[in-house]
N, CA, C, O and CB atoms as a CASP TS submission, in Angstrom:
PFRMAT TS
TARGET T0000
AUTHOR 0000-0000-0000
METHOD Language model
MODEL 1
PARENT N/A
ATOM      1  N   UNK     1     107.052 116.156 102.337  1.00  0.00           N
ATOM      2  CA  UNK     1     108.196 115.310 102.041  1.00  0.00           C
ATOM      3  C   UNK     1     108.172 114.058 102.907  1.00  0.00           C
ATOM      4  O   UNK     1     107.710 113.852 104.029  1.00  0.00           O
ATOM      5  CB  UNK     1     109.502 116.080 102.253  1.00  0.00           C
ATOM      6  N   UNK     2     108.830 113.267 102.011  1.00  0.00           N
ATOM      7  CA  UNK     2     108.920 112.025 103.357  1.00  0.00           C
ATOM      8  C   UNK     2     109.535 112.056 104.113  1.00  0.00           C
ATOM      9  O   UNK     2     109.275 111.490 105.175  1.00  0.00           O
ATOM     10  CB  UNK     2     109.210 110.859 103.265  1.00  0.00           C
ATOM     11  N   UNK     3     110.481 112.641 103.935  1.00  0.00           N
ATOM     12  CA  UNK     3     111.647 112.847 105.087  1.00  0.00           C
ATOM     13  C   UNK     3     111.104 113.426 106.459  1.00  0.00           C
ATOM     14  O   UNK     3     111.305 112.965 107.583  1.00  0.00           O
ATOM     15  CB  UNK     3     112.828 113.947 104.541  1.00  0.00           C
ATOM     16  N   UNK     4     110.283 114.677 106.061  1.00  0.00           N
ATOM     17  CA  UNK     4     109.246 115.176 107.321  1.00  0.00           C
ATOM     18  C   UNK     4     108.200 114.370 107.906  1.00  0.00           C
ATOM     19  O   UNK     4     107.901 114.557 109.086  1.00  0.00           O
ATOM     20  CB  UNK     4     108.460 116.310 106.930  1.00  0.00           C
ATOM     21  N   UNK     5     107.560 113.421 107.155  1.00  0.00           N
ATOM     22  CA  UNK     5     106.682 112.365 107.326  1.00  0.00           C
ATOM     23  C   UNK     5     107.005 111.465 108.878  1.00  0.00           C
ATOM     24  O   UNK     5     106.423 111.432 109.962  1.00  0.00           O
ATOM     25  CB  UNK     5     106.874 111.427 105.925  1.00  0.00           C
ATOM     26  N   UNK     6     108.520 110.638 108.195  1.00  0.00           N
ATOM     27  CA  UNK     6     108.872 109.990 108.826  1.00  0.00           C
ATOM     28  C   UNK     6     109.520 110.392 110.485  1.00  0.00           C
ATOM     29  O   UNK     6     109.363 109.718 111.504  1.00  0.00           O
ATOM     30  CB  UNK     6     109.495 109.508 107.960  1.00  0.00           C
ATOM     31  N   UNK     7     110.298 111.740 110.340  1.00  0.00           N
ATOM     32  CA  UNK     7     110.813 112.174 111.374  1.00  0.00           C
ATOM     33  C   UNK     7     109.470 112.720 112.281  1.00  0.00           C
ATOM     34  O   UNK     7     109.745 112.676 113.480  1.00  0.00           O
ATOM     35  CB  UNK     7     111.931 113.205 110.968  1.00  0.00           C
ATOM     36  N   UNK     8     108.243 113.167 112.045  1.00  0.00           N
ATOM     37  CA  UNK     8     107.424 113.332 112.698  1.00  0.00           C
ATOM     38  C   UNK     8     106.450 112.192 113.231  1.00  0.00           C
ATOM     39  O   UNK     8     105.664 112.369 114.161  1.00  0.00           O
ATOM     40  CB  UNK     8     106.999 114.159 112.142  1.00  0.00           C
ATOM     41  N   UNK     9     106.600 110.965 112.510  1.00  0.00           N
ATOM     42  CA  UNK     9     106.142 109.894 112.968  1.00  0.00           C
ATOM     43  C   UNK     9     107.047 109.404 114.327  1.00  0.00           C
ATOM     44  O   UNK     9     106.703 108.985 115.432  1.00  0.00           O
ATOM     45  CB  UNK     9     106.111 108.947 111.797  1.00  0.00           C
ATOM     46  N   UNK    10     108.580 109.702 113.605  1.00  0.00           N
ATOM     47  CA  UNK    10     109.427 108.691 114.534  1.00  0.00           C
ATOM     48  C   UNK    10     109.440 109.864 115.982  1.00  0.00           C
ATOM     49  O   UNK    10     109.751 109.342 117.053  1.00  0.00           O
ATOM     50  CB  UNK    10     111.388 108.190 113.691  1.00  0.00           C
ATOM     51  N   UNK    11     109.171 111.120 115.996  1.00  0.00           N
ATOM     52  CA  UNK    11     109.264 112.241 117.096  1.00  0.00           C
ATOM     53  C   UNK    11     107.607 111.196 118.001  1.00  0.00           C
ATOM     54  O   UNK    11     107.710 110.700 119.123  1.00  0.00           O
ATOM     55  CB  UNK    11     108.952 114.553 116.206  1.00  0.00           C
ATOM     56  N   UNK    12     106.772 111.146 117.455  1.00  0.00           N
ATOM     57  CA  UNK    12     105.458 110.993 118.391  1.00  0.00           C
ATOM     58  C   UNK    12     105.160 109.550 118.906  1.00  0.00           C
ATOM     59  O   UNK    12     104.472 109.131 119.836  1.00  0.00           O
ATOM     60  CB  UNK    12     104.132 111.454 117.567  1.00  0.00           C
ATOM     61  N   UNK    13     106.074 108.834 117.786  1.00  0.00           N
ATOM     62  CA  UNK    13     105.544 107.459 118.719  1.00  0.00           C
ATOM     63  C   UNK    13     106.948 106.947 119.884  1.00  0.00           C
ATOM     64  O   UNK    13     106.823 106.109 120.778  1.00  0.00           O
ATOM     65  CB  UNK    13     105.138 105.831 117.336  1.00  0.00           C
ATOM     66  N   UNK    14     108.237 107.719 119.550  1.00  0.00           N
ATOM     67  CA  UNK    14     108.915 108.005 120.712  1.00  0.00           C
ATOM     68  C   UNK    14     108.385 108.429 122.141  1.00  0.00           C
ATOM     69  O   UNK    14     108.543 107.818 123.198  1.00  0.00           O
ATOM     70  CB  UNK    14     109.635 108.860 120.345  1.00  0.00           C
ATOM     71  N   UNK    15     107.550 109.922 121.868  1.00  0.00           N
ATOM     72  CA  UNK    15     107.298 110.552 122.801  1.00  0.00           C
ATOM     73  C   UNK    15     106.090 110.118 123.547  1.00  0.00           C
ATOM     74  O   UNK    15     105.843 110.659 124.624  1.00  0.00           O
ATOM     75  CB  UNK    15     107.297 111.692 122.419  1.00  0.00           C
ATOM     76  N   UNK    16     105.124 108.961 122.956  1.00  0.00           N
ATOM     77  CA  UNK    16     104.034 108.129 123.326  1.00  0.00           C
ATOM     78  C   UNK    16     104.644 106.894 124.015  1.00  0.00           C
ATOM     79  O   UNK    16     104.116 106.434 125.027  1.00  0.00           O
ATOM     80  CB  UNK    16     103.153 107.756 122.085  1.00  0.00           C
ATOM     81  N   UNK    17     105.842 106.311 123.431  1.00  0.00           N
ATOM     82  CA  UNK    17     106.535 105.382 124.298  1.00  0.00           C
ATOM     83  C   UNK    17     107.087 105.631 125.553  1.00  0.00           C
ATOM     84  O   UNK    17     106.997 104.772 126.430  1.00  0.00           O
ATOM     85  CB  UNK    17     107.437 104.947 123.712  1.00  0.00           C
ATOM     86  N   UNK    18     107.815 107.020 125.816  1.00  0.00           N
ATOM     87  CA  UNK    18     108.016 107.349 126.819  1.00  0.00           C
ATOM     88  C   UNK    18     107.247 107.822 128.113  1.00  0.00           C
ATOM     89  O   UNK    18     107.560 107.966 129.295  1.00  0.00           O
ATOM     90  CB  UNK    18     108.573 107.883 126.487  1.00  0.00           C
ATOM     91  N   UNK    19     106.107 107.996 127.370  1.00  0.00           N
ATOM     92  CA  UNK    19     105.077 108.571 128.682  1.00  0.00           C
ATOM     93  C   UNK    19     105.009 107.445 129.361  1.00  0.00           C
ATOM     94  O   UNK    19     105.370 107.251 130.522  1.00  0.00           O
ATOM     95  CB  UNK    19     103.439 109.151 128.361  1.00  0.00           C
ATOM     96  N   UNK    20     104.241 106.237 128.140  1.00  0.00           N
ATOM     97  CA  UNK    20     104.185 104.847 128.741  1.00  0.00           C
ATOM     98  C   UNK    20     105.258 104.437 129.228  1.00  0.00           C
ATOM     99  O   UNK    20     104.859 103.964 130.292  1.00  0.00           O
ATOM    100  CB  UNK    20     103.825 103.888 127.937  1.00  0.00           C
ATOM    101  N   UNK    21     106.585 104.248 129.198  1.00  0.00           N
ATOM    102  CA  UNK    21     107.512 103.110 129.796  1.00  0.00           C
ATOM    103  C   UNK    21     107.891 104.558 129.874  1.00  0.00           C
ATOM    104  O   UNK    21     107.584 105.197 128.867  1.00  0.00           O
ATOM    105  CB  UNK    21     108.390 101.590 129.061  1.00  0.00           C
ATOM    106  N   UNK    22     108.544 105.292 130.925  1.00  0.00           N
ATOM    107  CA  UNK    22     109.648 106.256 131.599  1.00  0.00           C
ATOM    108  C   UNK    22     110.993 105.266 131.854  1.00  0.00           C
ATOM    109  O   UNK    22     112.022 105.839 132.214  1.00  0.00           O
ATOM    110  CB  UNK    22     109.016 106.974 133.236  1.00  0.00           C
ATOM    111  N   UNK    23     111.011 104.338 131.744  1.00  0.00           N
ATOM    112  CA  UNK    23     111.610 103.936 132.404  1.00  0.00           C
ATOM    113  C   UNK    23     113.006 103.914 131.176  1.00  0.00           C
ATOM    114  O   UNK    23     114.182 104.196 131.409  1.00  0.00           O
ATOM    115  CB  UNK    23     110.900 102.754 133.125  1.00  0.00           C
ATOM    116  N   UNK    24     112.336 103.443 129.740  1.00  0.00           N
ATOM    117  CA  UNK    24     112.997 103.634 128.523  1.00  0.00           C
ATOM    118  C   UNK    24     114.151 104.735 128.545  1.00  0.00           C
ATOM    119  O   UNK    24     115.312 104.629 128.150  1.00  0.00           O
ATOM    120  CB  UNK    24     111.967 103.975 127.525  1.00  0.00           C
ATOM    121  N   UNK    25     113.673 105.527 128.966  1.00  0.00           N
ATOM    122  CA  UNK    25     114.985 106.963 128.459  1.00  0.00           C
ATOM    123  C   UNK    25     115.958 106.907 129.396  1.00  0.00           C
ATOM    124  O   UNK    25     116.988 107.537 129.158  1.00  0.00           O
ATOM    125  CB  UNK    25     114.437 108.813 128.521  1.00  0.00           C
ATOM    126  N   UNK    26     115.850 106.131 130.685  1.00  0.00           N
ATOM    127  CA  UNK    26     117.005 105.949 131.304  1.00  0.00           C
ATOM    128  C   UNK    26     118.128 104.898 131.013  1.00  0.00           C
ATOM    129  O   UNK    26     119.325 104.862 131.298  1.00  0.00           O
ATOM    130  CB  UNK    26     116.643 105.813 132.402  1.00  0.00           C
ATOM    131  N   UNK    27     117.001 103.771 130.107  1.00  0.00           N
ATOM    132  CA  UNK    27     118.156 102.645 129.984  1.00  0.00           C
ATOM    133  C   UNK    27     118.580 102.605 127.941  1.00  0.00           C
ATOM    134  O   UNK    27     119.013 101.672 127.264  1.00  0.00           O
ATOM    135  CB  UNK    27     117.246 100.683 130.768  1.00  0.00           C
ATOM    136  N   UNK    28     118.246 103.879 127.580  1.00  0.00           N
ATOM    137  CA  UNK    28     118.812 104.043 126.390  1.00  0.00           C
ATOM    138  C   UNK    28     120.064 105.004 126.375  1.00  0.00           C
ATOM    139  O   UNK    28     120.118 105.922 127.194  1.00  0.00           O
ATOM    140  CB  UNK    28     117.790 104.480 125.524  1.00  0.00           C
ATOM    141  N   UNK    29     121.024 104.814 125.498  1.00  0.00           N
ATOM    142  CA  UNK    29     122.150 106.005 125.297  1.00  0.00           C
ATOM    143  C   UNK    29     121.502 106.737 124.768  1.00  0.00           C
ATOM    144  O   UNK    29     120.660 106.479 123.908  1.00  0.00           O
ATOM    145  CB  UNK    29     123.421 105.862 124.539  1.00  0.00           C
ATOM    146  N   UNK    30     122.010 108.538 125.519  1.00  0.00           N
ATOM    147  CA  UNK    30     121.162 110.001 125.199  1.00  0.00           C
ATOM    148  C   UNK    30     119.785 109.769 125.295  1.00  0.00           C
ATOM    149  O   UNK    30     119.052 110.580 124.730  1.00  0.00           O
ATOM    150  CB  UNK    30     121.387 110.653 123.675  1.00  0.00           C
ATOM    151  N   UNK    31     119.395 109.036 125.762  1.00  0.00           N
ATOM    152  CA  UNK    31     117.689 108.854 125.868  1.00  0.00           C
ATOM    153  C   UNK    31     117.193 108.620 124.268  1.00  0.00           C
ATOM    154  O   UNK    31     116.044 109.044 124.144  1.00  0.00           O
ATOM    155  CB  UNK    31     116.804 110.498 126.614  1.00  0.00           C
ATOM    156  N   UNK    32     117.639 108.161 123.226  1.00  0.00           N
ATOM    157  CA  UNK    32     117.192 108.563 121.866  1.00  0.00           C
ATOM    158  C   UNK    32     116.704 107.021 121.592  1.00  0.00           C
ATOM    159  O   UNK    32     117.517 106.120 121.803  1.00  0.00           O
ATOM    160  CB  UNK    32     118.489 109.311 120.724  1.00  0.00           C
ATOM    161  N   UNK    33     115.499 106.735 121.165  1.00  0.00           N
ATOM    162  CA  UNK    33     114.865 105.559 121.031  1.00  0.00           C
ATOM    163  C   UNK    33     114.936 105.258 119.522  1.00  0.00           C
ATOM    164  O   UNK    33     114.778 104.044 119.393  1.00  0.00           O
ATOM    165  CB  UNK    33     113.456 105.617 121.611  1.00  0.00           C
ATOM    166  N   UNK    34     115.098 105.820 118.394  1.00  0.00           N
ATOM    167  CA  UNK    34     115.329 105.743 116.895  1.00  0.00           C
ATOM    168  C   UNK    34     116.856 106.420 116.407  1.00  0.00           C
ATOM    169  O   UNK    34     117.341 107.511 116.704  1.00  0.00           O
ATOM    170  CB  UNK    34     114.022 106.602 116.149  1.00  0.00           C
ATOM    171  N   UNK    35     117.317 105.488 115.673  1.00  0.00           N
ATOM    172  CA  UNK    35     118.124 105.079 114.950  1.00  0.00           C
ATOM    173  C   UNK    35     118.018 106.595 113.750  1.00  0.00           C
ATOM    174  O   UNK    35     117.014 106.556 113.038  1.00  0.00           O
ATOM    175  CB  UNK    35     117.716 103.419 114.500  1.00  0.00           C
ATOM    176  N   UNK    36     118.915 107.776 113.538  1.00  0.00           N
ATOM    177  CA  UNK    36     118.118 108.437 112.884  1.00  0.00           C
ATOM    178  C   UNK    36     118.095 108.025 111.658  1.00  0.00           C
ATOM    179  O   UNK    36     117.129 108.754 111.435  1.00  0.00           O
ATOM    180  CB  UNK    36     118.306 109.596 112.977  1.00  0.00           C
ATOM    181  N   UNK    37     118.265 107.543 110.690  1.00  0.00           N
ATOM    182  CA  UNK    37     118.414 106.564 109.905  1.00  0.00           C
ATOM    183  C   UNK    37     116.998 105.824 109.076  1.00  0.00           C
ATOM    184  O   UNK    37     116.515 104.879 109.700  1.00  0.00           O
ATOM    185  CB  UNK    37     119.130 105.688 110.780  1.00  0.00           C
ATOM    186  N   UNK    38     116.410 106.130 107.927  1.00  0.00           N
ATOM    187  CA  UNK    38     115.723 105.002 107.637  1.00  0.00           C
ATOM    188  C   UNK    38     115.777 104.948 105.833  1.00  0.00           C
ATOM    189  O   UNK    38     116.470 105.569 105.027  1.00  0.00           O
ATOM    190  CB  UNK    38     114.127 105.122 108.389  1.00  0.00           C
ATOM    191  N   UNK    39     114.744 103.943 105.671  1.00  0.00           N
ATOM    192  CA  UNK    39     114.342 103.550 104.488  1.00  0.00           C
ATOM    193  C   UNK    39     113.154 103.321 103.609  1.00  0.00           C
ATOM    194  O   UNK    39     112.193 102.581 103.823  1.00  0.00           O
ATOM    195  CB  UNK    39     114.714 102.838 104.509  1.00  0.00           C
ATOM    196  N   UNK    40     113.386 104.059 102.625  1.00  0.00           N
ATOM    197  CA  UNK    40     111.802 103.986 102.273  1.00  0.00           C
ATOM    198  C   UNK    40     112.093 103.693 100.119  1.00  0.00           C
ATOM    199  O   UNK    40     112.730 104.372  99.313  1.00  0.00           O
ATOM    200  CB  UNK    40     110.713 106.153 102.956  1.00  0.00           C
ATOM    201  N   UNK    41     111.182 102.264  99.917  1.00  0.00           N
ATOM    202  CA  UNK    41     111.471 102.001  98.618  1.00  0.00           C
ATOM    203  C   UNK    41     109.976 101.928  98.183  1.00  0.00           C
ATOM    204  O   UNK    41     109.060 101.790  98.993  1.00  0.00           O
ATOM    205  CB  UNK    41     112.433 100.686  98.356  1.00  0.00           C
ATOM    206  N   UNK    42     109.772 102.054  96.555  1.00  0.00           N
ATOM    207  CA  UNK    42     108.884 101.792  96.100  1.00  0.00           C
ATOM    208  C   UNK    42     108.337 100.169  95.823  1.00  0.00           C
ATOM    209  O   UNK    42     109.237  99.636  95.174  1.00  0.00           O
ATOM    210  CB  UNK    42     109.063 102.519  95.236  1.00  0.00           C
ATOM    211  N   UNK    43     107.595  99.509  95.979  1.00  0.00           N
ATOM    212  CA  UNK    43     106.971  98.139  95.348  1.00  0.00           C
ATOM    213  C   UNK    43     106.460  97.747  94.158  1.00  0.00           C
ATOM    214  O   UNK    43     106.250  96.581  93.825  1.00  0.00           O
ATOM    215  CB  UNK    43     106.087  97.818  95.899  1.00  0.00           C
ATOM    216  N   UNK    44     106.200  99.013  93.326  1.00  0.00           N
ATOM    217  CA  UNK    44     105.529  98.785  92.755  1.00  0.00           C
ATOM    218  C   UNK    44     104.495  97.593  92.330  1.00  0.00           C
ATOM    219  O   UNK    44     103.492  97.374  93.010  1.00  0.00           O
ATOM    220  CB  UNK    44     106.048  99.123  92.331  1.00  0.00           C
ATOM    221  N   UNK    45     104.815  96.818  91.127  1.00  0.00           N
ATOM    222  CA  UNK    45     103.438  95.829  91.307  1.00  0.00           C
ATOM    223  C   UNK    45     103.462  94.679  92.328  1.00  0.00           C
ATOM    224  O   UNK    45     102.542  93.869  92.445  1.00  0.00           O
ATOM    225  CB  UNK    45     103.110  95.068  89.921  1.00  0.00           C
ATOM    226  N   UNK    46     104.523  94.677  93.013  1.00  0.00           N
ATOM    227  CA  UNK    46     104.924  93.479  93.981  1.00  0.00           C
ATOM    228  C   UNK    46     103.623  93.317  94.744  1.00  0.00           C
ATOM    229  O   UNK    46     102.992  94.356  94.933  1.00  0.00           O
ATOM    230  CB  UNK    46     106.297  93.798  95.065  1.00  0.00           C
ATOM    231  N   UNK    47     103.094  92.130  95.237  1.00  0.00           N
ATOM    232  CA  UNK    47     101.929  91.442  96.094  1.00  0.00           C
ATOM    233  C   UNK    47     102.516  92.259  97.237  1.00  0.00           C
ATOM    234  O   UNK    47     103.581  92.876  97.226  1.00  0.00           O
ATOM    235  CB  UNK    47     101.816  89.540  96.282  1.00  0.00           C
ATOM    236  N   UNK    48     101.513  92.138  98.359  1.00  0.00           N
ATOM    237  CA  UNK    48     101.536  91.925  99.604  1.00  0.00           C
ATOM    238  C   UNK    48     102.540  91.058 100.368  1.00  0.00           C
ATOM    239  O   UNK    48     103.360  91.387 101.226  1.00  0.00           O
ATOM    240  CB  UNK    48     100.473  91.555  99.786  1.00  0.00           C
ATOM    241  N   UNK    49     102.221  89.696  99.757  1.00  0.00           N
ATOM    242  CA  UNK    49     102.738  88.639 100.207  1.00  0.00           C
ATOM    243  C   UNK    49     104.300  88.719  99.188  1.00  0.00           C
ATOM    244  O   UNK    49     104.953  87.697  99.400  1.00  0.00           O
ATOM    245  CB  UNK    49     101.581  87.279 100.026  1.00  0.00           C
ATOM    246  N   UNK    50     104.775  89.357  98.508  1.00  0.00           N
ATOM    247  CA  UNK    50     106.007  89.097  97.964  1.00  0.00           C
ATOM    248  C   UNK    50     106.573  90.496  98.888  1.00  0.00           C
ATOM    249  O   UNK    50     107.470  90.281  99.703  1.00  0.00           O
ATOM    250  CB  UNK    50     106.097  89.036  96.067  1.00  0.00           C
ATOM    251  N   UNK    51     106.201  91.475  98.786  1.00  0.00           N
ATOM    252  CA  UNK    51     106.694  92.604 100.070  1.00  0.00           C
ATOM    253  C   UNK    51     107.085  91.689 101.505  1.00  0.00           C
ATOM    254  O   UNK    51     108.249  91.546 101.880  1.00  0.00           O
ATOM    255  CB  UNK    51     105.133  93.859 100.543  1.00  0.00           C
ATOM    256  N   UNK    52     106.028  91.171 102.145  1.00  0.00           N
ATOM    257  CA  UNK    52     106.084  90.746 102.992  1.00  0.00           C
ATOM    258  C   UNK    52     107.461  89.395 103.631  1.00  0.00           C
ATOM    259  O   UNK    52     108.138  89.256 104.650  1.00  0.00           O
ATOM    260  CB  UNK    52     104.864  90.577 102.831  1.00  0.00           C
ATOM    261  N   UNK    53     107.244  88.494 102.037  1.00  0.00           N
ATOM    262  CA  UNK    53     108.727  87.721 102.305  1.00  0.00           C
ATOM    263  C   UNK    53     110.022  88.656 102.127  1.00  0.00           C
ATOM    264  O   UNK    53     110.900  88.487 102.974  1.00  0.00           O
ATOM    265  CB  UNK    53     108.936  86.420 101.162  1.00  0.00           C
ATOM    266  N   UNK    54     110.193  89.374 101.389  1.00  0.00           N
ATOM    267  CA  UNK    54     111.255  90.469 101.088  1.00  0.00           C
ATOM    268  C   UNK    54     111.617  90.677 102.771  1.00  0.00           C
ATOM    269  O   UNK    54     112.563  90.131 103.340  1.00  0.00           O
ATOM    270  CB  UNK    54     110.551  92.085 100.110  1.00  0.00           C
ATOM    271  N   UNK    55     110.699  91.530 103.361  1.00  0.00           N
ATOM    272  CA  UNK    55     111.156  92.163 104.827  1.00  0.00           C
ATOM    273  C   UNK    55     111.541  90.510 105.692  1.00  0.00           C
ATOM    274  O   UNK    55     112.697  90.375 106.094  1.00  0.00           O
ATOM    275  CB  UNK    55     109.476  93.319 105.776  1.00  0.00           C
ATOM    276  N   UNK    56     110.784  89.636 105.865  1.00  0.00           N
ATOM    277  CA  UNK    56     111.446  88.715 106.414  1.00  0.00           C
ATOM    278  C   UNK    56     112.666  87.983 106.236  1.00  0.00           C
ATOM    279  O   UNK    56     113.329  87.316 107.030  1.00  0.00           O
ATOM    280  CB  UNK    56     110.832  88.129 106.450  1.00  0.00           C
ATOM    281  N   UNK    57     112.837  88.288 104.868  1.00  0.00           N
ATOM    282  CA  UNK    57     113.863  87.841 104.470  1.00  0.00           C
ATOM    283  C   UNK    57     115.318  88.891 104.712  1.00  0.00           C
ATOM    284  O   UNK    57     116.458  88.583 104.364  1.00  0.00           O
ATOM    285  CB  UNK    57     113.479  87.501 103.106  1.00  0.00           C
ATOM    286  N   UNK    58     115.035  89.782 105.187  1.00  0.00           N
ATOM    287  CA  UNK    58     115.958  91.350 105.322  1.00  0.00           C
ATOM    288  C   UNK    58     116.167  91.061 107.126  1.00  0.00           C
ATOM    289  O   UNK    58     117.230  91.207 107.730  1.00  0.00           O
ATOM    290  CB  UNK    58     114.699  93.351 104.769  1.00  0.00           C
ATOM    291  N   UNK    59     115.167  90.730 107.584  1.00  0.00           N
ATOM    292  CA  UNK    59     115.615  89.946 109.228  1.00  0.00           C
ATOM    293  C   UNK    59     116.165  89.194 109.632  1.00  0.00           C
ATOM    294  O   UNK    59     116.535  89.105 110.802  1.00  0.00           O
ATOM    295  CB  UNK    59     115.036  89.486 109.888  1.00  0.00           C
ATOM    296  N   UNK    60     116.434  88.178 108.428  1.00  0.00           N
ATOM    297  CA  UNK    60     117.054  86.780 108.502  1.00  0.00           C
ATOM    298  C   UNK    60     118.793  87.369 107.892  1.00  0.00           C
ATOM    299  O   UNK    60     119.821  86.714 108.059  1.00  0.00           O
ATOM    300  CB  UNK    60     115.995  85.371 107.244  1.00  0.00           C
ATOM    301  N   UNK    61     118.754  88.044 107.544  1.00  0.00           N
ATOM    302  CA  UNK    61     120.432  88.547 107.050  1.00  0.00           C
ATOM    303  C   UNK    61     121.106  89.212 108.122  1.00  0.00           C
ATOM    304  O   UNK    61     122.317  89.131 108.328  1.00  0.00           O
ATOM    305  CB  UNK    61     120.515  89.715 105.737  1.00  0.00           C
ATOM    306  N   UNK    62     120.077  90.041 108.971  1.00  0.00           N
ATOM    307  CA  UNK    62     120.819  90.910 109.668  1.00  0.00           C
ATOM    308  C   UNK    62     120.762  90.044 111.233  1.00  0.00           C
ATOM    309  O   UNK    62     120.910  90.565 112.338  1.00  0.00           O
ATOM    310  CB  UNK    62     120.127  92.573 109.563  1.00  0.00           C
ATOM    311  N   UNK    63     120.546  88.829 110.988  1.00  0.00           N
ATOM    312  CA  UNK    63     120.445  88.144 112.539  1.00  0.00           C
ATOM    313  C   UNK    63     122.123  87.285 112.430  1.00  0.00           C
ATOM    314  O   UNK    63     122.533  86.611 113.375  1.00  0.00           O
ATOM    315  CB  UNK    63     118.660  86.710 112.757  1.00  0.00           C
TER
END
């Protein structure tokens, strides 16, 4: 499932960030570095480059 996908992605590159920076889990609330929260859509025939303005354009809304 993706749901397992993602939560096991977001568990290891947490736990790889923390080895590296220790310093992270002290200056986060509950030590929790991800948002549990995500999103996942299909593209179908969309380019690269039309994906790619989409997400920049999804940064520029939430700034």
């Amino acid at each position: 499932y993706i749901s397992d996908m993602i939560k096991i992605m977001k568990g290891n590159l947490a736990h790889q960030m923390f080895l590296l920076h220790p310093e992270l889990k002290k200056e986060l609330w509950g030590g929790h570095l991800w948002n549990p929260s995500y999103c996942v859509v299909t593209v179908s025939d969309r380019s690269r480059e039309q994906v790619l303005a989409y997400i920049e354009g999804q940064k520029e809304k939430s700034r």
